[in-house]
C-alpha positions as CSV (number, residue, x, y, z in Angstrom):
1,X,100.4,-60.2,-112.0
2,X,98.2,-63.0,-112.5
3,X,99.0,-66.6,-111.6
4,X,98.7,-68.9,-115.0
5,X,97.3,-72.4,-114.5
6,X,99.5,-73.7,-117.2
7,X,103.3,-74.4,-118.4
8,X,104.5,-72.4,-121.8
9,X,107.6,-74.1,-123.0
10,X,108.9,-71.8,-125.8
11,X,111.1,-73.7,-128.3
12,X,114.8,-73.4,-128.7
13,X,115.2,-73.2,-132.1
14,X,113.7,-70.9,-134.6
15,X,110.0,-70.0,-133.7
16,X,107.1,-71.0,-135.5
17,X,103.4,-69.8,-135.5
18,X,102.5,-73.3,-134.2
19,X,101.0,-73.5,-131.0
20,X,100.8,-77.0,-129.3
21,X,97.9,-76.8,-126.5
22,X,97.6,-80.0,-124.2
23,X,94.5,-79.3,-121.8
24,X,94.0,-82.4,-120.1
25,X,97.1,-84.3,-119.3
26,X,97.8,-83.0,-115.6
27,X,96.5,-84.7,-112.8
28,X,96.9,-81.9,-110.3
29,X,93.8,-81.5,-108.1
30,X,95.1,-79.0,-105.1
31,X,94.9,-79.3,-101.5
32,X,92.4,-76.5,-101.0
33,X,89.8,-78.0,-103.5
34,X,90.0,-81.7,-102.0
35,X,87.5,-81.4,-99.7
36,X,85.5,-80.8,-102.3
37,X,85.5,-83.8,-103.9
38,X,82.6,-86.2,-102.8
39,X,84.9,-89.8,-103.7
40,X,87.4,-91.3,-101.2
41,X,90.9,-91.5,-102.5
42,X,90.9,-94.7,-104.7
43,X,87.9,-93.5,-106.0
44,X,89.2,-90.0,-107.3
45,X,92.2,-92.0,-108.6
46,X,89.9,-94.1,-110.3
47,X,88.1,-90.9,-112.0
48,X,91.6,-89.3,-112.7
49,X,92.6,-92.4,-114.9
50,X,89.6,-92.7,-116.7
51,X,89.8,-88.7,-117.6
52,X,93.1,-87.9,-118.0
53,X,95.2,-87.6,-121.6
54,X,97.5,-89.8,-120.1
55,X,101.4,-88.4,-121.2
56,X,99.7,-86.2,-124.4
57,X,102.3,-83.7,-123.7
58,X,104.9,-85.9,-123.9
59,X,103.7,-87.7,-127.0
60,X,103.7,-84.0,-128.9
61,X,107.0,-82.7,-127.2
62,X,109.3,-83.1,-130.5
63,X,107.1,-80.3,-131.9
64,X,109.4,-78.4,-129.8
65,X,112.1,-79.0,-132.5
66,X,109.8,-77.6,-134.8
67,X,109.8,-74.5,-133.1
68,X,106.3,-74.5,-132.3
69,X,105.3,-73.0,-128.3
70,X,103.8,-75.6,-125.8
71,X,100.9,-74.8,-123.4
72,X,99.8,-77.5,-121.1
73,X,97.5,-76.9,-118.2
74,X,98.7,-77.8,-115.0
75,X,96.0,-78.8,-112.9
76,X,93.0,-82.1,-114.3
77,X,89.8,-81.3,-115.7
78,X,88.0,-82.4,-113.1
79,X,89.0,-78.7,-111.5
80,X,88.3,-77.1,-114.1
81,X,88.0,-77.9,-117.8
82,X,89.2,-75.1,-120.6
83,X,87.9,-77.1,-123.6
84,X,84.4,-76.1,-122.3
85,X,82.7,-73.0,-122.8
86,X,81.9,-70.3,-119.6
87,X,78.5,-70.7,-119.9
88,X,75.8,-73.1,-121.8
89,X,78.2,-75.8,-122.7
90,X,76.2,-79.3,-123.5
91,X,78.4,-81.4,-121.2
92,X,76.7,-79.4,-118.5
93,X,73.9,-81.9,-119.4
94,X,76.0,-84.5,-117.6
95,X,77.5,-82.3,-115.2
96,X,81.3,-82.0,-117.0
97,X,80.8,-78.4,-118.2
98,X,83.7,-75.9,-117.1
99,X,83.2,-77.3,-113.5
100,X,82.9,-81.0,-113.3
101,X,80.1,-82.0,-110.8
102,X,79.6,-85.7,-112.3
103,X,81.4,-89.3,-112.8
104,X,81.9,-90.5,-115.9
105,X,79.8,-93.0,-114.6
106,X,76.9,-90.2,-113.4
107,X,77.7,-90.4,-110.3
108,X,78.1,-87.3,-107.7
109,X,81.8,-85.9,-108.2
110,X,81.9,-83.0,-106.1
111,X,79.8,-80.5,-104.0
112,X,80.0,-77.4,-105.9
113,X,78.0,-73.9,-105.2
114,X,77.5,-70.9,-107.4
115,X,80.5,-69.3,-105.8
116,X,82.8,-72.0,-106.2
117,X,82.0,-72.1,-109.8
118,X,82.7,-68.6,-110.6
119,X,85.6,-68.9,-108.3
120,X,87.4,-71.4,-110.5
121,X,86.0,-69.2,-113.4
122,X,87.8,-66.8,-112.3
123,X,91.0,-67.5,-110.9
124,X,91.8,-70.8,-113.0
125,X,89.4,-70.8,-116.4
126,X,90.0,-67.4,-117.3
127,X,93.0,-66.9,-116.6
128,X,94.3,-69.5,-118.8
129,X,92.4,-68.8,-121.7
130,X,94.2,-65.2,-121.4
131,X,97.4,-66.8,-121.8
132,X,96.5,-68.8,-124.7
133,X,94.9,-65.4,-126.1
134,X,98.6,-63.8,-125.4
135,X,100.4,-66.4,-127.3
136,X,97.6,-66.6,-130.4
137,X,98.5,-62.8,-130.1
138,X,101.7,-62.8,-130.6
139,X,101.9,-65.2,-133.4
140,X,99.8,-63.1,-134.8
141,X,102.2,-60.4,-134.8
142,X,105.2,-62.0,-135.4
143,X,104.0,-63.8,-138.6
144,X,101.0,-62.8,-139.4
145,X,99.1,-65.9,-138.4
146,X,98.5,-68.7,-135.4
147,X,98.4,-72.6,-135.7
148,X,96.6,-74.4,-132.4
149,X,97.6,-77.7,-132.6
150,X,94.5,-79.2,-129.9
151,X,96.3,-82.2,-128.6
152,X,94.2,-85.3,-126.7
153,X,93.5,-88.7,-126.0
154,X,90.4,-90.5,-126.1
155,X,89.7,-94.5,-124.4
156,X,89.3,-97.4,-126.4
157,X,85.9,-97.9,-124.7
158,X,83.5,-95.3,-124.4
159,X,82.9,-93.6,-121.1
160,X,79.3,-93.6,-120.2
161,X,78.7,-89.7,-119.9
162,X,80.1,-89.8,-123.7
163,X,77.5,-88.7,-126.6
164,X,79.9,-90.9,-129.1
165,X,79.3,-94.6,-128.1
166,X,79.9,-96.7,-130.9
167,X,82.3,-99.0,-129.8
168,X,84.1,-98.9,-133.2
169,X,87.1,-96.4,-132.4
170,X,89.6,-95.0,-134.5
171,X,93.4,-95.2,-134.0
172,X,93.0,-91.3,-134.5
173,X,90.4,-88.6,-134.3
174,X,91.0,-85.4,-135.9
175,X,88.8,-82.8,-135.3
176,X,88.3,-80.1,-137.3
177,X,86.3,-76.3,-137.5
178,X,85.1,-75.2,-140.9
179,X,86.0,-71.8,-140.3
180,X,89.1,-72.6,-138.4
181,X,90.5,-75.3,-140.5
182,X,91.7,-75.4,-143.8
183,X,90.5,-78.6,-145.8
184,X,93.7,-79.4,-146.9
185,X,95.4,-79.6,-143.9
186,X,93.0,-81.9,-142.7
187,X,93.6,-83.9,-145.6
188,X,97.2,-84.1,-145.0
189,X,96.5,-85.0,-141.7
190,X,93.9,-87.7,-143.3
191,X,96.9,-89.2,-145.7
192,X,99.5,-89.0,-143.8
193,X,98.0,-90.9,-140.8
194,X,96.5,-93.8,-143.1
195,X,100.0,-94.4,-144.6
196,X,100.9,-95.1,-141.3
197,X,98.7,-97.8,-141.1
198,X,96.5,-96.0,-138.6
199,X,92.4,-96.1,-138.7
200,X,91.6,-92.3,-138.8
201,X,88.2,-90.6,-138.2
202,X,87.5,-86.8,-139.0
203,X,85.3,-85.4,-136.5
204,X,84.2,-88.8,-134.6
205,X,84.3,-89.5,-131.9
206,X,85.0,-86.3,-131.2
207,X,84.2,-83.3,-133.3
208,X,86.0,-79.4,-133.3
209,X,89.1,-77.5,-132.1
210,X,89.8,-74.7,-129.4
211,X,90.4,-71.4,-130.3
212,X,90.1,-68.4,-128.1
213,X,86.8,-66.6,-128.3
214,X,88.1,-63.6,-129.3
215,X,89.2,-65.1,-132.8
216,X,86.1,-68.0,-133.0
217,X,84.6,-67.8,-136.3
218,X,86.3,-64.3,-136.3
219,X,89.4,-64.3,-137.9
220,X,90.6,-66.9,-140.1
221,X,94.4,-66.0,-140.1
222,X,93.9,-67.9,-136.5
223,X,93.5,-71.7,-137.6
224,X,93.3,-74.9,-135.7
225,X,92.8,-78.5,-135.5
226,X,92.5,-81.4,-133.0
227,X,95.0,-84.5,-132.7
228,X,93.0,-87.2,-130.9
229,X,95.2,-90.3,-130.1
230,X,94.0,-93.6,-129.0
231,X,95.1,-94.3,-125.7
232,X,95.2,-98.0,-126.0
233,X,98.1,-97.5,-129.0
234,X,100.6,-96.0,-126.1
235,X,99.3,-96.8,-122.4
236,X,97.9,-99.0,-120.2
237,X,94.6,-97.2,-119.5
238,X,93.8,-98.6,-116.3
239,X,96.7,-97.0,-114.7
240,X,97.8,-94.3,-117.4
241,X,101.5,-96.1,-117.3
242,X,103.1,-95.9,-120.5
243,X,103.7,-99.1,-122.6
244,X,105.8,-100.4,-125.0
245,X,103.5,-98.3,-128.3
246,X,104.7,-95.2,-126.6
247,X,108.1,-94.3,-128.5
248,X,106.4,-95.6,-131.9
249,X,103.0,-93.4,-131.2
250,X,105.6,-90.9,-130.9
251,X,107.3,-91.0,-134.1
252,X,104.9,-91.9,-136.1
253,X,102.9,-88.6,-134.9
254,X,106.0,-86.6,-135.3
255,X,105.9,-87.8,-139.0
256,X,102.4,-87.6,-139.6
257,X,101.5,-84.1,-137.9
258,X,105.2,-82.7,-138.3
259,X,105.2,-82.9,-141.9
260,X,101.6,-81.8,-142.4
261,X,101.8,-79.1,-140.4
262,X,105.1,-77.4,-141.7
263,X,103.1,-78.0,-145.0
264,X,100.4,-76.0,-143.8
265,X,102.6,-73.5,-142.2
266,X,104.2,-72.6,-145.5
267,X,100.7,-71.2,-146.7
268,X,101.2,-68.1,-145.2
């Protein structure tokens, strides 16, 4: 039986078709891969803040109580990433494809060979998009569609290996598929999140969703969207600690995606 890099917390109330994946939140680098890393301690620490979706899986945990399934992975992107793609992703470009080799500064990361690459392919990448392929699966079968709710953060300054640099940012990104998407719940999502009093962006600074690549631009019973949350609205973001924004962020997301979702939901 394979080892899953990832936590599924299933709900315990009544089950819904709502998936809520949280990719990059861990901070887990294991022993056995340390060596790899070309940075000294308080550098890799460093590179961990400035990465990480600091407490994203906390900030979406009440969709629990909408009896949606949480999938978090357990170990930080800069092992591997699963919002990338196996092979010809552009982030390659600055060496943060599935395996990061890079900084977000550009600097050297880590010393990584052809066979340590396809051995986190293996063992970690694939794996995990199999269990996210189980759960899509069975929502499928239970009610006939699955809802990925693609959970992140994103820093109120611009890393420089980012394509999006304006230095105008959003209180909240959402990022949407056209296939994957329906344009009303983005909308909703759009409404719901100004009447708030939030600044919200569709698709900037970061565009798309995940979905497993045996439903992409396959099957539209599978749909999708990305939450991207400022992380200046809920954290200090040069140590990742939460602040006092962090139990408002909260609620106000649990009424801004809550309702809009369970609105979408009831298209089925």
């Amino acid at each position: 039986m394979p080892i899953y890099p990832c936590t599924v917390v299933v709900p315990n109330v009544r089950p819904s078709p709502v998936i809520v994946h949280v990719p990059h939140a861990a901070t887990g680098i294991p022993e056995g891969l340390r060596h790899r890393f070309l940075l000294d301690d308080a550098e890799l620490q460093r590179e961990i803040v400035r990465v990480t979706d600091w407490r994203v899986d906390h900030l979406f945990a009440w969709a629990l109580d909408y009896g949606a399934t949480l999938m978090v992975n357990t170990h930080s992107r800069l092992v591997f990433d699963p919002e990338r793609f196996r092979e010809n992703d552009p982030a390659e470009d600055v060496g943060q494809g599935v395996v990061y080799t890079r900084t977000t500064d550009g600097r050297p990361l880590a010393h990584v060979t052809p066979e340590d690459r396809a051995a986190r392919i293996e063992n970690l990448y694939d794996p995990y998009h199999e269990m996210l392929t189980v759960l899509v699966e069975r929502e499928l079968e239970r009610f006939g569609m699955a809802f990925i709710l693609d959970c992140h953060s994103f820093p109120t300054v611009p890393v420089p290996t980012e394509t999006a640099t304006s230095s105008v940012r959003p209180d909240l990104c959402i990022g949407t598929d056209a296939f994957h998407t329906p344009p009303r719940l983005a909308e909703a999502l759009e409404q719901a999140a100004e009447a708030e009093g939030l600044v919200v962006h569709r698709d900037s600074p970061f565009a798309g969703t995940l979905v497993p690549m045996e439903y992409y631009h396959k099957d539209r019973r599978v749909r999708s969207v990305m939450i991207e949350v400022r992380r200046g609205l809920y954290c200090d973001e040069e140590t990742g600690e939460r602040t006092e924004g962090f139990g408002q962020m909260r609620a106000t997301l649990e009424r801004v995606v809550g309702w809009a979702v369970g609105a979408a939901v009831q298209e089925r």
